[in-house]
C-alpha positions as CSV (number, residue, x, y, z in Angstrom):
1,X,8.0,10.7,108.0
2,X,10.9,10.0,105.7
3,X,10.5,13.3,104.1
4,X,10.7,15.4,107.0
5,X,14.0,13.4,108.0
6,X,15.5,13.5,105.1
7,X,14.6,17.9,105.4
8,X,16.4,17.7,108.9
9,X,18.7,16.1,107.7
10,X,19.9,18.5,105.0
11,X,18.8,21.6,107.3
12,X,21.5,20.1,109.7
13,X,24.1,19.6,107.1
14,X,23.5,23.6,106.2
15,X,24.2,24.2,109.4
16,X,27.4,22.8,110.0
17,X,28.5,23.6,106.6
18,X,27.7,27.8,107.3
19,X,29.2,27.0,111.2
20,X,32.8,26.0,109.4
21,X,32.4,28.8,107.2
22,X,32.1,31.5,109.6
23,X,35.2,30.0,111.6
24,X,38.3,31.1,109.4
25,X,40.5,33.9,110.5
26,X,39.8,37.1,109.8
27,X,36.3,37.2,110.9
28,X,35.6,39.2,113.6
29,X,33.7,36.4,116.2
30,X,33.3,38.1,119.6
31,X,33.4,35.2,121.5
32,X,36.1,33.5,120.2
33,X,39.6,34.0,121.9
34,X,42.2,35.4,118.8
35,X,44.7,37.8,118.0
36,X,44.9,40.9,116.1
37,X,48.0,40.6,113.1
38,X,49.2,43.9,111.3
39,X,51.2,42.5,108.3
40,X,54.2,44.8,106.9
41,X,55.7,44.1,103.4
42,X,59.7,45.2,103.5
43,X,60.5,42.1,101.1
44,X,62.4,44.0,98.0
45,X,63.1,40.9,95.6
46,X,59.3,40.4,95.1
47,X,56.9,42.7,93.9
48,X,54.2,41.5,96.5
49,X,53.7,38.4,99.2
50,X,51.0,36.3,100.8
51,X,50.5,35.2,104.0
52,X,48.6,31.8,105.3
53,X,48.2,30.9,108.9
54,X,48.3,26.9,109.1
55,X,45.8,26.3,106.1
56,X,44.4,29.9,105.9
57,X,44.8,32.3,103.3
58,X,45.4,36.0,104.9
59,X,45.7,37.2,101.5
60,X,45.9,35.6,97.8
61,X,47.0,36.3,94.5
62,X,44.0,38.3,93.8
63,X,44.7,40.7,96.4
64,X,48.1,40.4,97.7
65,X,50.8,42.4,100.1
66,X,53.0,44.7,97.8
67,X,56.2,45.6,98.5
68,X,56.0,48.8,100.9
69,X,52.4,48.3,102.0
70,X,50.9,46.7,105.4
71,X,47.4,45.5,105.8
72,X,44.6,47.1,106.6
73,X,42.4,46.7,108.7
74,X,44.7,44.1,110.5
75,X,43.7,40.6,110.8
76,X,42.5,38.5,113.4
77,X,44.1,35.3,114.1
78,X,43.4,32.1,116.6
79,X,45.2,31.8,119.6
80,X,47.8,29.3,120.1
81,X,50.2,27.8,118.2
82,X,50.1,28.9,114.9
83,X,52.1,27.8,111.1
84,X,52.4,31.1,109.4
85,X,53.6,31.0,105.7
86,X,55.2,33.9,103.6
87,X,54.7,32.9,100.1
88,X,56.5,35.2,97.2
89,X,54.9,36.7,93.4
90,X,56.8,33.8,92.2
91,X,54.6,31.1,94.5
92,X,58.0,30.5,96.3
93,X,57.9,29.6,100.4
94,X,60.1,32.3,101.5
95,X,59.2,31.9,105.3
96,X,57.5,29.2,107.1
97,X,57.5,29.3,111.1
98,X,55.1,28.8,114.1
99,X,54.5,31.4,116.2
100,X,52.1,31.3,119.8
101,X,49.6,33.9,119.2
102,X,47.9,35.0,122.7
103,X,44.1,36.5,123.0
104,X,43.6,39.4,123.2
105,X,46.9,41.0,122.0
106,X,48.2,42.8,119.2
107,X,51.2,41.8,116.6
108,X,52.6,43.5,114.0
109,X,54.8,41.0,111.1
110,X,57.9,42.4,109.1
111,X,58.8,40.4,105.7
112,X,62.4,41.6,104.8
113,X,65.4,40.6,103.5
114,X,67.2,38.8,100.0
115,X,66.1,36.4,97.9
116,X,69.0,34.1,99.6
117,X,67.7,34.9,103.0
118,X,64.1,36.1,103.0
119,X,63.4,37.1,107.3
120,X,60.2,37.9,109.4
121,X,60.1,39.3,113.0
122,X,56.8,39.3,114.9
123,X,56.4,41.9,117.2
124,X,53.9,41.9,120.4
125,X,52.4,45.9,120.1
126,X,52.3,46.5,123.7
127,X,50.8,49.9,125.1
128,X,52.9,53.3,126.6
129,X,51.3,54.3,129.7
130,X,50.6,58.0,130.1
131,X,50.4,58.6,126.3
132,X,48.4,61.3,126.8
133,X,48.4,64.0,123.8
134,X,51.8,62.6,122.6
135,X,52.6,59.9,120.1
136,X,54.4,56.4,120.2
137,X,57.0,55.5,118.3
138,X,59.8,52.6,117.5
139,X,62.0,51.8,114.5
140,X,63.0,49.0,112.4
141,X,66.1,48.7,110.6
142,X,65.0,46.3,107.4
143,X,67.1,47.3,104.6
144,X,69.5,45.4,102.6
145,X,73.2,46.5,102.0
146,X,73.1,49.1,104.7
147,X,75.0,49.4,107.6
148,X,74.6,50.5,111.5
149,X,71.8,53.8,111.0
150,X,70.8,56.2,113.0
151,X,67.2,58.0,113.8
152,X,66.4,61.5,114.5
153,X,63.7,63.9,115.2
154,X,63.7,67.1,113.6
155,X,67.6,68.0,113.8
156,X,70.5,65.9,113.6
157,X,71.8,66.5,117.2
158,X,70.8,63.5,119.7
159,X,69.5,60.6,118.0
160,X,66.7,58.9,119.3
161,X,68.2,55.6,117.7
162,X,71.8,54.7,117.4
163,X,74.0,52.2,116.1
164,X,70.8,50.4,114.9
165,X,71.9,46.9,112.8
166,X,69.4,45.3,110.5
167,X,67.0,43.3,112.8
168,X,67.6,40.0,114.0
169,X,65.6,37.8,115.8
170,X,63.7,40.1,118.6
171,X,65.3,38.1,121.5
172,X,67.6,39.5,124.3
173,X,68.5,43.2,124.6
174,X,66.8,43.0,120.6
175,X,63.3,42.6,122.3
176,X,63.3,46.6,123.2
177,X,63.3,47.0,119.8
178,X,59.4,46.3,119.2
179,X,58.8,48.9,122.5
180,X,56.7,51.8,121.8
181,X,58.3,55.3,123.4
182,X,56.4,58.2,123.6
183,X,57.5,61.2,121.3
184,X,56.2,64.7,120.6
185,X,52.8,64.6,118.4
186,X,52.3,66.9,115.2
187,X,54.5,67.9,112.2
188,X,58.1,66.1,112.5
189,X,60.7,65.6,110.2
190,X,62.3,62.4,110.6
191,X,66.2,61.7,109.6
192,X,68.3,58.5,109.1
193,X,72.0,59.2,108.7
194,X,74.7,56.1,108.3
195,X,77.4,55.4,110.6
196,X,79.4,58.8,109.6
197,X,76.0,60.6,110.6
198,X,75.5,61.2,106.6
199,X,71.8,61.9,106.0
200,X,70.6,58.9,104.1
201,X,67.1,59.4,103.8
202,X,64.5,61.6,105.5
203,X,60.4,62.2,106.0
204,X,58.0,65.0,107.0
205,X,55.1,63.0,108.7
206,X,52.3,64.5,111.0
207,X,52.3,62.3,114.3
208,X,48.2,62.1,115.2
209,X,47.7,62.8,119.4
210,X,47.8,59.2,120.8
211,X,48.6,57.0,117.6
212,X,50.9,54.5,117.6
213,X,53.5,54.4,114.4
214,X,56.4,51.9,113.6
215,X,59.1,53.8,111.5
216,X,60.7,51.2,109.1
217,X,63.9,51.8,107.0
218,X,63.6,49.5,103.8
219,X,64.5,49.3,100.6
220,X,68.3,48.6,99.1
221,X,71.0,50.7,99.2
222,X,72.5,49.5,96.0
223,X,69.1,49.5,94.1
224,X,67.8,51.7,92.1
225,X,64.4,49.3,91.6
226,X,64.2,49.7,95.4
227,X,66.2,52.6,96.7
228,X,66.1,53.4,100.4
229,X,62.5,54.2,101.6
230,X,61.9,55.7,105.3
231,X,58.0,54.0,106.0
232,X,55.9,55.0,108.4
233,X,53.0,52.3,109.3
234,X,50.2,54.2,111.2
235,X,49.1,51.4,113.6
236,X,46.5,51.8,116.0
């Protein structure tokens, strides 16, 4: 009799230990309520980041962010309330903030900034109705030492971005900034001029029928480590 409770015992223990296991982010639980969390690495000072959410590692040392990646597959997060972390190469906090994640939606995270002011906007991916065979599109202005920019499409003749400053907090008239507009799908050359309408950097991409892409200006304009970089995150 004391052997078989002393079995249960353990079998029980097993249990619970294998439950806790299983109920980290990143695991895909159906019937849990969570989040889905695209992570974006603009951060030039550092050659990668890591990301925890409260106590979780979303990546590690071992297999970090670099600088002009994003994750993928994206990762699934609890709802609610949550302590995201951005921690640098050097094991620096360069962001710590608490953001309300809600079920069933998408987000998409931009790291960015200087080493005297690291920044992160999280973005809620909402969907264009009527996509259709067309594409979706929006842009982020995340680079260092570079002024107002514009975006075009093809030819430099009417921008479909203008006067764009490097993000701030995505509140107010900001928050149209992380809206998705439909766009023209297949080969497109995309050009980023300054103020003066001087081309400062330009990409050839192929815009699949019904995907979803955030166009990202990063780098420094100063650098030559990290020169200007137009990147093009194929998200869902």
């Amino acid at each position: 009799m004391k052997t078989n409770t002393i079995k249960l015992f353990f079998i029980a223990l097993l249990s619970v230990s294998v439950l806790s296991g299983c109920l980290k982010d990143n695991d895909d639980i159906n019937n849990i309520p969570r989040a889905t969390l695209t992570m974006v690495n603009a951060y030039t000072p550092s050659p990668y980041i890591m990301h925890m959410a409260d106590n979780n590692n979303l990546q590690s040392a071992y297999n970090p962010l670099h600088y002009n990646t994003y994750g993928v597959p994206p990762t699934f997060l609890y709802t609610g309330n949550r302590k995201i972390k951005t921690i640098s190469a050097e094991n620096k906090t360069l962001i710590d903030t608490v953001y309300t994640f809600k079920d069933s939606s998408y987000y998409t995270s931009f790291v960015y900034g200087t080493a005297e002011k690291p920044k992160q906007i999280i973005a809620e991916d909402k969907e264009v109705e009527n996509l259709g065979s067309k594409s979706a599109l929006r842009f982020f202005h995340l680079a260092n030492n570079t002024g107002k920019v514009n975006v075009y499409i093809n030819s430099k003749e009417t921008p479909i971005y203008s006067n764009r400053a490097i993000e701030g907090v995505l509140t107010g008239e900001n928050l149209a900034h992380a809206t998705f507009v439909a766009q023209n799908s297949g080969k497109t050359n995309i050009i980023v001029t300054d103020e003066s309408n001087n081309t400062l950097v330009e990409r050839s991409v192929d815009l699949a029928s019904g995907r979803y892409y955030s166009i990202i200006l990063a780098g420094d304009k100063n650098s030559t480590e990290r020169p200007l970089y137009l990147g093009v995150v194929a998200q869902y």
